[in-house]
C-alpha positions in Angstrom: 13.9 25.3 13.8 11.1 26.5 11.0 9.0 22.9 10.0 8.4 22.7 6.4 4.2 22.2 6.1 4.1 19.1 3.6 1.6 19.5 0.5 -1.5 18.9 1.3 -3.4 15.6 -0.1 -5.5 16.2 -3.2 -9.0 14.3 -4.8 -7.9 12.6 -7.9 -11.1 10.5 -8.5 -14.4 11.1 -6.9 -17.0 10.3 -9.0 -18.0 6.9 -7.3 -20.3 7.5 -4.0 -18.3 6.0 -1.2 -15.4 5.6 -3.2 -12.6 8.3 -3.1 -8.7 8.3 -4.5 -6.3 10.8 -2.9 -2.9 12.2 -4.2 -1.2 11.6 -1.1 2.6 13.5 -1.8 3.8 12.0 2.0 3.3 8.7 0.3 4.8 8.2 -3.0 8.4 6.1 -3.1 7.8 5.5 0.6 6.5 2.1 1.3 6.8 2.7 5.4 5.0 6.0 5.3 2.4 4.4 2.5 1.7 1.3 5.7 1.7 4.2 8.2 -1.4 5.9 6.3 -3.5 2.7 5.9 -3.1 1.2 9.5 -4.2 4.8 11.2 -7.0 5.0 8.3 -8.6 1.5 9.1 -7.5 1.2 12.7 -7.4 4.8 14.2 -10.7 6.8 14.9 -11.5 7.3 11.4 -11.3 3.6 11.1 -15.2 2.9 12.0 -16.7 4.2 8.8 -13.6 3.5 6.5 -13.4 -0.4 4.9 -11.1 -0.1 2.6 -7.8 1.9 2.2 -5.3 1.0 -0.8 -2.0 3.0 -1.0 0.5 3.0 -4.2 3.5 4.0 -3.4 4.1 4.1 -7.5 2.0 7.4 -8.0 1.4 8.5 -4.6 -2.3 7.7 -4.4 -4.2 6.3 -2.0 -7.8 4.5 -2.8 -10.3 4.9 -0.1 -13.8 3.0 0.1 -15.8 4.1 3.0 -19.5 4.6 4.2 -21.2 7.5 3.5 -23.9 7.6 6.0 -20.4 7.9 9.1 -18.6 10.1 7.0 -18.6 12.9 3.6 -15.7 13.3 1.2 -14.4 16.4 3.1 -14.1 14.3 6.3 -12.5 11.8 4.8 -10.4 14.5 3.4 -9.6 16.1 6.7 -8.4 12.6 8.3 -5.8 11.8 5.3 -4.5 15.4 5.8 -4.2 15.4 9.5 -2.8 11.5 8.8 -0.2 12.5 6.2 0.9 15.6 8.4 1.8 13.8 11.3 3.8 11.2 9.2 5.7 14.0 7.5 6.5 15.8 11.0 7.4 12.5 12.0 4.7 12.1 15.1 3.9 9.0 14.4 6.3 6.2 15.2 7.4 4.3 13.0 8.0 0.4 14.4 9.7 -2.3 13.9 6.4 -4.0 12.5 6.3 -0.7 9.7 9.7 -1.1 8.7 9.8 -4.9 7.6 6.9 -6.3 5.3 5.5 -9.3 6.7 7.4 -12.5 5.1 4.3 -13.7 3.8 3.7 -11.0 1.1 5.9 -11.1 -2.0 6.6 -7.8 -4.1 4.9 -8.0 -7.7 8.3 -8.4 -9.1 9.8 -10.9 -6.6 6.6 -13.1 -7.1 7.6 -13.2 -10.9 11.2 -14.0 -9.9 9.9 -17.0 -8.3 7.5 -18.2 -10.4 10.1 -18.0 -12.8 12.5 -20.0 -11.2 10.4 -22.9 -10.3 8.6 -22.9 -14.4 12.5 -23.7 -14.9 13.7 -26.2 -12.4 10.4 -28.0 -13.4 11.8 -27.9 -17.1 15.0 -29.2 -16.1 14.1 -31.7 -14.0 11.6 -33.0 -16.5 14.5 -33.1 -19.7 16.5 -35.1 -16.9 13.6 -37.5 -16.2 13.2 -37.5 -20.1 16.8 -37.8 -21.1 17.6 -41.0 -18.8 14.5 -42.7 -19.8 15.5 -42.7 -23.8 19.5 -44.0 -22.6 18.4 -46.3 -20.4 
């Protein structure tokens, strides 16, 4: 069976020393694969001289903030690719841990949700309160 060799990450942004954003194609729409790529950037062997790695899954980008006196652009480079490779040939497993967000995080739009709901059941509980103050 022939492998299909993914598309190689691009530099979108580079202009800030020790600052580097990556098109990242493995990424983009894939939450799991987008958790896969930050945990082996900040805790794998490249993780020493990188601080700071910042997927969106929305446009397939990836923000990286590293040191420059452990590692150059091109390095950096060379670990996303080798990174984003292995995800897409599916040699890194994916756990358990990968697959379910921690219950502690809220999505942007679920944290709207809720700070919607409880700006309302403060409202009505508050016109209650009102209401059987002025009939009573």
């Amino acid at each position: 069976m022939k492998h299909i060799e993914p598309p190689a990450p691009s530099v979108v942004h580079n202009q800030v020393p020790g600052r580097i954003r990556l098109f990242v194609p493995v990424i983009k729409h894939k939450r799991t694969f987008a958790g896969l790529l930050r945990q082996n950037l900040l805790k794998g062997p490249a993780g020493k001289g990188i601080y700071h790695a910042e997927p969106n899954i929305v446009t397939g980008t990836v923000l990286i903030k590293y040191h420059r006196a452990v590692y150059s652009e091109t390095e950096i480079l060379g670990w996303v690719e080798r990174i984003a490779r292995k995800i897409a040939l599916g040699e890194i497993e994916i756990t358990a841990k990968h697959k379910n967000p921690r219950l502690g995080k809220m999505l942007p739009g679920a944290f709207f949700t809720r700070e919607l709901l409880v700006s309302i059941c403060g409202n009505v509980i508050a016109g209650l309160v009102l209401a059987a103050m002025v009939s009573g």
